[in-house]
C-alpha positions, 0 to 999 in steps of 0.5 A: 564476498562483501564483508561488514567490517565493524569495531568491535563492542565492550559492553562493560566499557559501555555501560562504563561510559554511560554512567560517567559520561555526558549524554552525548557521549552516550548516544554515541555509544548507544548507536554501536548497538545498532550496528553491533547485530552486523558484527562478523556477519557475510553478505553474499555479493550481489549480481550487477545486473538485474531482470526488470519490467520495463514500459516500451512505449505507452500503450497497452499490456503489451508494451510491459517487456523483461529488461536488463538493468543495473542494481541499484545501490542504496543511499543514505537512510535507504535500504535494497530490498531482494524482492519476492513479491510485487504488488500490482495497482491501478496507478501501475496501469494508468503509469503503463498508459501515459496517464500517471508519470512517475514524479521526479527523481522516481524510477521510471519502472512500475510498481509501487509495493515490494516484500522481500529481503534487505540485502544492503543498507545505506549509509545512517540506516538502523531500523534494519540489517541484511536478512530482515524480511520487509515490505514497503511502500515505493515510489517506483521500481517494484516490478524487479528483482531488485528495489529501493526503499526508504527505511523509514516507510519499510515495515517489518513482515508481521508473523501473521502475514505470507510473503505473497500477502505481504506484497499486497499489503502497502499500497493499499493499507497506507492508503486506506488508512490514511484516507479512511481515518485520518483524512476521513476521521472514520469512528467505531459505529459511524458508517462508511461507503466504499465504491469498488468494495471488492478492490484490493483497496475495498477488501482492505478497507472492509477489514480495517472498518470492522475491525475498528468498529464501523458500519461498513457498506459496498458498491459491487458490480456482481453477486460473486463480488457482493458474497467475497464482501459480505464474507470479509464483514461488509454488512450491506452490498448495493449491486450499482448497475440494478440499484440506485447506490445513493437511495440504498445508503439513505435507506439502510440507514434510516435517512442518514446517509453514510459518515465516511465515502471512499470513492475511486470512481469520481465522475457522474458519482460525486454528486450522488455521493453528495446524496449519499453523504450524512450531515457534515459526511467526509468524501475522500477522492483517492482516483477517477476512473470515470473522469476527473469532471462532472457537473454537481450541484454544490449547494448539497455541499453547503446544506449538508456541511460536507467535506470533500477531500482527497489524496494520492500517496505516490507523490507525498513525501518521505516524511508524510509517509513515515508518519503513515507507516509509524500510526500502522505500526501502532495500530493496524500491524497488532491486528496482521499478527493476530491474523485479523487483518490481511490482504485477499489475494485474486491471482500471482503472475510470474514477473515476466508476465506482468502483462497478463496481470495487467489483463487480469485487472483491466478485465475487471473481474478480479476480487482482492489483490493481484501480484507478482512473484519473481520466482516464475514456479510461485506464480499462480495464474486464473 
């Protein structure tokens, strides 16, 4: 058994010292406060090895196979997290694809969002202790039992949320919210177009934007998918293969056009999002599935003051991150532990079948999030 060996604390001496002593004396003591919750406490010795997905070979869903690995150890300001659930996201595909590298010093396994329980901390680490239950964005690994993260952008499990929704929350809400308001600038009663309105990320998006006071208007591919957006808030549902998404925009909004564009699809939709777009409208680029050129008129760019701009979260840094995580905790995670805000869930697969959650996904026909729990019994399959 590995035991936390800590001094033990006096907190009349502390508050002794405090009072008398400079201010540096007093920071010091003030950190055995954060440490002072491990006093006498066991943890269970962890395994060495671990049960992972790993890429054989670029390629289909196939080449997602069960490894054995080592469990990796914490660094400094790093927390390891027993994880239940993972999330699985576009960039998980084009990663198993060979179209998305993990960046340097990322582990080369997929998965980019875990929920679960801290388990060992690294060296300097105060936001959390052995037993927390957190979810975190990661910049790999998260298809494992066990992960990595980075104190600083793991947020504690807020009431409202099931370990499975908490699993799928993450990615997509750091993603979101920094695309959609801080990129976007997205303000109560201004209008915002999601491409893929029934996507992990659009359902979160719907519910962000409604719940700050936003129009909210989707593209959908089905009436299923249109009825699920609708349902989450959305006030309109434009089915792109039968209607034309740009003149939809315009009309629904009396000429105007949408304030805010969060587009994942790119390709032959930039310029209609150029359409689409109100005077000085922002267009936030957060993916390309349908290709990363396009031939577009610019001139709209310049007639209508338009921002074009985009982001993608897994090579930013720790730091950008953080900064995400604290604006969330301040303003988005009140809103979870109400339960007015959370993901909606499509399907869970077992770890060992994250071939058939990529399946799942690149069939296209999924509404919400897909994830994957490490307790096979919890996998809940379509």
């Amino acid at each position: 058994m590995l035991r936390l060996v800590i001094p033990e604390f006096d907190l009349t001496r502390f508050l002794t010292r405090t009072v008398s002593a400079s201010l540096e004396n007093a920071i010091e003591w003030l950190s055995l406060i954060n440490f002072s919750a491990f006093q006498g406490q066991t943890m269970e010795k962890l395994p060495a090895q671990m049960t992972v997905i790993g890429i054989s070979q670029p390629g289909g869903p196939e080449v997602l196979v069960p490894e054995t690995r080592p469990v990796p150890a914490p660094g400094a300001g790093e927390i390891l997290i027993k994880v239940e659930v993972a999330g699985v996201n576009r960039p998980d595909v084009m990663q198993r694809t060979g179209s998305y590298p993990p960046p340097p010093g990322a582990s080369d396994l997929p998965g980019l969002e875990v929920a679960g329980e801290v388990v060992a901390i690294g060296e300097g680490v105060i936001r959390y202790k052995p037993g927390d239950k957190v979810m975190s964005l990661v910049s790999g690994g998260g298809y494992a039992q066990f992960c990595i993260a980075h104190e600083s952008i793991a947020m504690a499990i807020p009431p409202g949320l099931s370990m499975m929704e908490a699993g799928a929350t993450p990615e997509t809400l750091m993603t979101v919210w920094h695309n959609v308001f801080e990129r976007g600038a997205l303000k109560a009663g201004q209008t915002l177009l999601v491409h893929g309105g029934s996507s992990g990320i659009g359902t979160m998006a719907i519910q962000l934007a409604k719940a700050f006071g936003a129009k909210v208007m989707v593209t959908v591919g089905s009436q299923d998918k249109a009825d699920a957006c609708l349902a989450l808030g959305a006030d309109h549902a434009i089915d792109y293969k039968t209607q034309d998404f740009a003149a939809e925009v315009k009309a629904l909004t009396g000429g105007a056009g949408a304030d805010v564009i969060l587009d994942m699809v790119g390709g032959d939709y930039i310029e209609k999002n150029y359409d689409a777009a109100a005077i000085e409208g922002r267009i936030v680029q957060i993916a390309f599935l349908h290709g990363a050129k396009a031939t577009v008129n610019f001139v709209k760019l310049l007639v209508k003051r338009l921002h074009h701009t985009g982001s993608a979260l897994r090579p930013r840094s720790v730091a950008d991150k953080a900064a995400m995580v604290s604006a969330i905790e301040a303003q988005v995670l009140p809103l979870m532990r109400e339960g007015r805000i959370k993901p909606l869930i499509d399907s869970s697969f077992p770890l060992e079948k994250a071939a058939d959650a990529h399946r799942r996904m690149e069939a296209g026909s999924h509404i919400g999030k897909i994830v994957l729990t490490v307790d096979a019994r919890e996998g809940r399959e379509v």
